[in-house]
N, C-alpha and C positions, 0 to 999 in steps of 0.2 A: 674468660672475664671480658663483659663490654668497659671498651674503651668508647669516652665522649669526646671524639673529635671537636665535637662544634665549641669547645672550649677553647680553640688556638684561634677561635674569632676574636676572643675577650682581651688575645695579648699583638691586635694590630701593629703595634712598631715593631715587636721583635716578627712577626711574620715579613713585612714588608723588608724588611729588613734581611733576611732571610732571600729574599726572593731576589734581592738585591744582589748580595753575593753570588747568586747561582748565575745571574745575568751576568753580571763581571767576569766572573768565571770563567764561562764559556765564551763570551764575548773575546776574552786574551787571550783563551786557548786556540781560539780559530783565525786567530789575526799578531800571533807570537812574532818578535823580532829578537833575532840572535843576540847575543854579543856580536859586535864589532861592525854588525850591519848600519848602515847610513838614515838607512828607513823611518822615518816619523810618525807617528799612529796621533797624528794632532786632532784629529775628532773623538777620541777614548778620553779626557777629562772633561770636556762640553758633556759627553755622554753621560759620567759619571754624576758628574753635576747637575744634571736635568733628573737624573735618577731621585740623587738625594732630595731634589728640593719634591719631586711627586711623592714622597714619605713624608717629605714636613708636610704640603700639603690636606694627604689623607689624612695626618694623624693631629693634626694642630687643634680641630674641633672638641671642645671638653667631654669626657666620657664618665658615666656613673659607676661609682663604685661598683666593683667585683672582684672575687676570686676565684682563683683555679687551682688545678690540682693537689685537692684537699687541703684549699688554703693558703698551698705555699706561695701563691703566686697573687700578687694585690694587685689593684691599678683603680684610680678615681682622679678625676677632673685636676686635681692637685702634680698628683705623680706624671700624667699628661702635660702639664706643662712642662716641667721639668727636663725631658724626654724631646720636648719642644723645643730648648734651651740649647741642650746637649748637640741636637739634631744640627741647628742654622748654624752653630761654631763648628762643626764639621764641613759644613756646605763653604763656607768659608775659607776653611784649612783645605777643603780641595782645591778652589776655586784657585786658591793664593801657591799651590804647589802644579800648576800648571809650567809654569816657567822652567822649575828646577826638573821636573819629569821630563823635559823637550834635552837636558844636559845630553851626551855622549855617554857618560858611564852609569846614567841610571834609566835612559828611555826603556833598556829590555828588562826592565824589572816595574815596569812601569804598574802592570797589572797586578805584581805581587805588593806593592804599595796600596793599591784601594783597597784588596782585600784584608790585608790587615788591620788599614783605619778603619774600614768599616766591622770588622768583626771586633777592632778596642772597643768599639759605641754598642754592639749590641751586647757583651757582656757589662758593660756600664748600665744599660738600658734594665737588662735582670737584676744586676746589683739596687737600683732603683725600688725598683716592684717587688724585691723579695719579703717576703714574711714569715721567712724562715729561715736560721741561721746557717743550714744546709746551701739553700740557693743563694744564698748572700755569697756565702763562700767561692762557690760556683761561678756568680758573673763577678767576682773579684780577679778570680785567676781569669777567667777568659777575656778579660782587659788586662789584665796584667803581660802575660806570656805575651800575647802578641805584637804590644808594646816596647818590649825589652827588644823583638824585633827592627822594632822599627827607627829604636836608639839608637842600635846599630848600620841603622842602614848605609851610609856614606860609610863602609867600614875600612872603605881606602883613601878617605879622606880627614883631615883634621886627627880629631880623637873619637872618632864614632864608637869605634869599638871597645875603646874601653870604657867610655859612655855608658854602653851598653854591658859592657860587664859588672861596673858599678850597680846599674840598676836595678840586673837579674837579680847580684847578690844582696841588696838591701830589698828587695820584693821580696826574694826568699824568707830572710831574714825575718818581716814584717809581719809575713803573713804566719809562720810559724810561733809568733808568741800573740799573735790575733788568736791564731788555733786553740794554742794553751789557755787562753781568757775564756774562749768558749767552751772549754771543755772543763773548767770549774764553774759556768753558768751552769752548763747542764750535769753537774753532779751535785748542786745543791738545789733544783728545781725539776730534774726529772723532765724537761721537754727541750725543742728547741724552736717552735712557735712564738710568734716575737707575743703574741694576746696573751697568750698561758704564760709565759716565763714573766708577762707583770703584771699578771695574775697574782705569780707565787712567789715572787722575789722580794726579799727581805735583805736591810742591811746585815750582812755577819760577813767575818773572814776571811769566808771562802767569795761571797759575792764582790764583795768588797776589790780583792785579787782581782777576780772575774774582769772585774769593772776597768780594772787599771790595765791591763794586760792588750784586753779588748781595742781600749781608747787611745793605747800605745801604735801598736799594729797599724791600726787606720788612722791616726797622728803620721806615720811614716809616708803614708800617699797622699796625704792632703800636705805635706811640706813645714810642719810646726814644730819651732823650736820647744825641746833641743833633741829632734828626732827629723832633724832638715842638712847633715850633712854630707848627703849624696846629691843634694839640691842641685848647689854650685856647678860640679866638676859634670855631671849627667846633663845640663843644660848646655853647657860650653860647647860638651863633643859632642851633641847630636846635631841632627841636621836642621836648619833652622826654623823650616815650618813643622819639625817636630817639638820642637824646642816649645815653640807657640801652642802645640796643640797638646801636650804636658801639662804648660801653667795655664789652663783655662778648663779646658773640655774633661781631664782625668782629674782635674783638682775638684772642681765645681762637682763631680758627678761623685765623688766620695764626702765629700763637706754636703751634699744632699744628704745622702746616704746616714751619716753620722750625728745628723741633725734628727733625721726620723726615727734612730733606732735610739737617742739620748731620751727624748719626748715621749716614746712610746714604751721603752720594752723599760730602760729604767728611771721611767716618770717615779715611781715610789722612793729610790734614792737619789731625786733630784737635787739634796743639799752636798754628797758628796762629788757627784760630777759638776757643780755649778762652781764650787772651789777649783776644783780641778782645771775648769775651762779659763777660768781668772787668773790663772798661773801660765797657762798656756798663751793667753793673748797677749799678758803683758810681756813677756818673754821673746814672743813671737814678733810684733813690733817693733819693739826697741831694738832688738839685737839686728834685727833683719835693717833696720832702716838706720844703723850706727854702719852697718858693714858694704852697707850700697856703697855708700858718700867715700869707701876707698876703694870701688870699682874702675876699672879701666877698660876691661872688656866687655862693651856695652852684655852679652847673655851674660855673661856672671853678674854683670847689673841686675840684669831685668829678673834671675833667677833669685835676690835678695829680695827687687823687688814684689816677686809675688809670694816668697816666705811673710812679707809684712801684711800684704792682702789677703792671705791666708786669715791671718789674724783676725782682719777688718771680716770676714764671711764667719768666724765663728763667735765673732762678738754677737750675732743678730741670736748664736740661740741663748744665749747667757740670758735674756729676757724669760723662754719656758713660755712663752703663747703662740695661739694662732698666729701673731702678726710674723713672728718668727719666719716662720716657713715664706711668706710674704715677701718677708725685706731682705730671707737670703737669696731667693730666689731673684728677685728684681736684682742684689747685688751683681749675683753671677751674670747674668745676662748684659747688664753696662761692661762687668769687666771683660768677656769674650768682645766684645764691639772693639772697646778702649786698646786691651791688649793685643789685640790681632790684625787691629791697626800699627801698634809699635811695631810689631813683627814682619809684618808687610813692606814697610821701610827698610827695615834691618837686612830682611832677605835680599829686596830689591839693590840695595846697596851693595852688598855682598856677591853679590854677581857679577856687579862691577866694579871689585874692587879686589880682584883676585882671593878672593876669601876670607878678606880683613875686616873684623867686627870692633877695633879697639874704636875709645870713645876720640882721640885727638883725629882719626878719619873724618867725624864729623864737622871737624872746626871749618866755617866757611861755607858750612853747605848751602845757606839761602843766598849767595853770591851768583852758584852754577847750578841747585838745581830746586828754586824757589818753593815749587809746591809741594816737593816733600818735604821739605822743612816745615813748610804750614801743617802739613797733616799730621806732623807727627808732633807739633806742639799741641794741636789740640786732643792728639791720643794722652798725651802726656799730662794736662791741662786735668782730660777727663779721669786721669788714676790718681792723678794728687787731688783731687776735688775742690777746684776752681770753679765756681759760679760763670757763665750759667748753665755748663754743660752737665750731663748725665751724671758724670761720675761723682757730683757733688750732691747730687738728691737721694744716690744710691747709699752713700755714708752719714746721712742725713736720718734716712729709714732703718738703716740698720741700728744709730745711736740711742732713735726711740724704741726699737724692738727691743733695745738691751734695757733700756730704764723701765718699760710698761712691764705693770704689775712688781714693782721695786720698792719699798719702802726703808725710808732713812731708820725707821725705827727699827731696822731688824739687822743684825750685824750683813748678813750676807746682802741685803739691799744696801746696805753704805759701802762694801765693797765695790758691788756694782756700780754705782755712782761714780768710786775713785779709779776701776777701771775703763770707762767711761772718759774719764777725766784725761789719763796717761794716754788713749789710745786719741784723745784731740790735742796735746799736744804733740802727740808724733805724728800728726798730720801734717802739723809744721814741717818738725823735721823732712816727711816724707817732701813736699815742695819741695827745699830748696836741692833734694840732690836729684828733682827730675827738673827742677830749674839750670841745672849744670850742661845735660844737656842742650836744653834751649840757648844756653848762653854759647857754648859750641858753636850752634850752625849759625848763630845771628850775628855773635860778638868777636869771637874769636881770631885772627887773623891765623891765616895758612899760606904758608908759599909753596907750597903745593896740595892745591885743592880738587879734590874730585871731579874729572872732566865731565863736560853736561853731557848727559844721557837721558833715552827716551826708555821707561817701565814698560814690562809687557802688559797688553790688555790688559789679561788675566789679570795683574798685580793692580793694575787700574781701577779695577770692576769689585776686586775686595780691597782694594781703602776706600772705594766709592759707598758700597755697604757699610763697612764700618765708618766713616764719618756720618752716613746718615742715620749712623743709629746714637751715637755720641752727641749729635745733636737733636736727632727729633727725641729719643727716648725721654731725654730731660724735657722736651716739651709736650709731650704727646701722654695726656695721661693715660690716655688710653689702656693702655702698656699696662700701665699700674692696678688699673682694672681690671686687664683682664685675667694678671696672675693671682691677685684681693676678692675675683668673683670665687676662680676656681679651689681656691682654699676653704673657701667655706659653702661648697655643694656636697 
């Protein structure tokens, strides 16, 4: 049988990507540092980082639709962005775990850390492109497994490990009634082709099940109530620029994911999953931003807070158009900037502060250590969406993606509307408990305040990137263009 190679052309990121690992690889294998040795490999995360960003590079230019192997495998100008998105919040999450890599009890593990993040992004990368519920599956687990690794990783520190056991067993858990959803699509449709399955898909019973089971399963990785209670306790104990690369880069890449197979495979029963999504967001919202405002450890904050943003990313497809795909994608990309700037802070603070993430550490911070306290108001600024930053255009786009094409005349259009409604007034809400915050490091008096410290580059160089994306994205339409060109090539 010939095999057509020249088809691993047409799937550029996950090759480079590929290629990337092999480099890594060998690159640790030949320059290994024991346990207990002194030794610092301080040019392996510059390396690693120069790597990623020659894949954003290569891959950032829009590409025309194709498939491979026999279809399973999609990718057009659209899904390349995407892939784009996914990419810089990792280049990021490297960048910003340079600090924590240079520690004593993680330097010699320092190479098994890229390969894992980087093997979560290329099974996210397939989950993306698939077009067939085989590969979907496929790059679900090969983000998943290696993930649950990396929960773990401090597993002598904090709660890593049970973090991490949490996670396994709610991934297992997830994926196993995703299974079952799929495996009554395919006994009332005979395929598993996402084109043939909305081909032949019809509302009855069995699809119906199908439908719920499916949207269950990938509810659990995107963090949506009331399938968000592994949320809390997995964010707490993992380590914290894992913590960050959880609620951004694994959420965004399955809320992709779930946006294209609602749209596509069951566009025919889009009145039952559009109900479904209306339950979920208001639920998701509310609950998630009633349970922030009694946070105290700022990650169990910030882990309510992206159950709420969850929300806010699948409100954009409750609309069912083109703009959809548009305004989730523009969302994700402010919130990877927005959040990975909290996270940057959080980490950096935590370094210095023997491990301590509760929110009363922060009282007084703009006293001793000024400009992280600015950075992280205006991280903060940009997820509750205050004008005139980013994250208030991003919520702006997504509330028109939910209204276009909506009509009051029709019952599920005046839902829309009152979902709509609930999800701006818990923007409110959302303010005032990332206002709490801010009233900490500004307001707050501390008789014993965090001594001034200096961040490492590293931590420097990503809040530098993320504030300039926080501020230029909201000015720069560019941005907006050029994810609104690629949707509709």
């Amino acid at each position: 049988m010939n095999i057509d190679y020249s088809q691993f052309l047409n799937m550029m990121p996950e090759v480079t990507l590929m290629a990337i690992l092999v480099i890594v690889f060998i690159a640790d294998f030949c320059s290994a540092v024991k346990p207990g040795e002194i030794k610092r490999r301080s040019w392996f995360n510059p390396f690693v980082c120069v790597l990623m960003l020659a894949h954003i590079v290569i891959n950032i230019f829009p590409t025309s639709a194709t498939t491979c192997f026999g279809g399973m495998y999609y990718t057009n100008a659209s899904v390349g962005v995407i892939k784009t998105i996914l990419a810089v919040g990792t280049l990021i999450v490297l960048i910003q775990s340079h600090e924590w890599m240079q520690r004593s009890d993680t330097s010699f593990k320092e190479g098994e850390f890229y390969l894992l993040l980087i093997s979560t992004l290329l099974g996210m990368n397939m989950m993306v492109s698939a077009n067939h519920f085989l590969l979907f599956f496929l790059g679900l687990e090969m983000a998943s497994v290696p993930m649950a690794c990396l929960v773990a990783f401090d597993k002598y520190r904090h709660n890593s490990a049970e973090a991490g056991a949490k996670f396994i067993l709610t991934a297992t858990f997830s994926s196993g009634v995703m299974l079952f959803g799929i495996s009554f699509l395919y006994a009332a449709v005979g395929t598993l082709y996402f084109d043939d399955v909305a081909v032949k898909i019809v509302a009855s019973p069995l699809t119906v099940m199908g439908l719920v089971f499916f949207f269950s399963g990938l509810a659990f990785k995107i963090s949506l109530v009331p399938f968000h209670f592994w949320t809390a306790d997995t964010y707490q104990g993992a380590p914290t620029t894992i913590t960050g690369y959880l609620s951004v880069i694994s959420k965004g890449a399955a809320a992709f994911t779930l946006c294209a197979i609602l749209m596509k495979v069951f566009a025919p029963m889009v009145e039952y999953w559009q109900v479904l999504l209306y339950i979920v967001i208001v639920l998701s919202i509310t609950i998630a931003n009633l349970f922030a405002i009694r946070q105290k450890d700022l990650k169990r904050f910030m882990a309510f807070s992206s159950i709420s943003q969850a929300g806010y990313i699948m409100l954009a497809v409750v609309g069912n158009t083109a703009m959809s795909t548009v305004a989730l994608s523009f969302y994700v990309l402010i919130y990877v900037v927005a959040n990975m700037g909290v996270f940057a802070v959080i980490s950096s603070i935590e370094e210095h502060n023997n491990g301590v993430v509760d929110m009363d550490s922060y009282n007084g911070l703009y006293k001793t250590n000024p400009r992280l306290a600015v950075l992280m108001t205006l991280a903060l600024f940009s997820l509750g969406g205050i004008p005139p930053f980013a994250g208030m255009f991003s919520k702006f786009f997504v509330f028109m993606a939910a209204l276009k094409g909506m009509s009051l005349d029709t019952t599920i259009g005046a839902w829309a509307y009152g979902v709509v409604l609930i999800a701006l007034i818990n923007t409110v809400i959302s303010l005032y408990y990332y206002l709490l915050i801010v009233k900490a490091m500004f307001i707050k008096p501390n008789n014993n305040p965090l001594p001034t410290f200096q961040s490492a580059t590293s931590t420097k160089l990503a809040l530098a990137l993320c504030t300039a994306g926080i501020i230029g994205f909201g000015i720069c339409s560019c941005i907006y263009d050029w994810i609104s060109t690629a949707a509709v090539m």
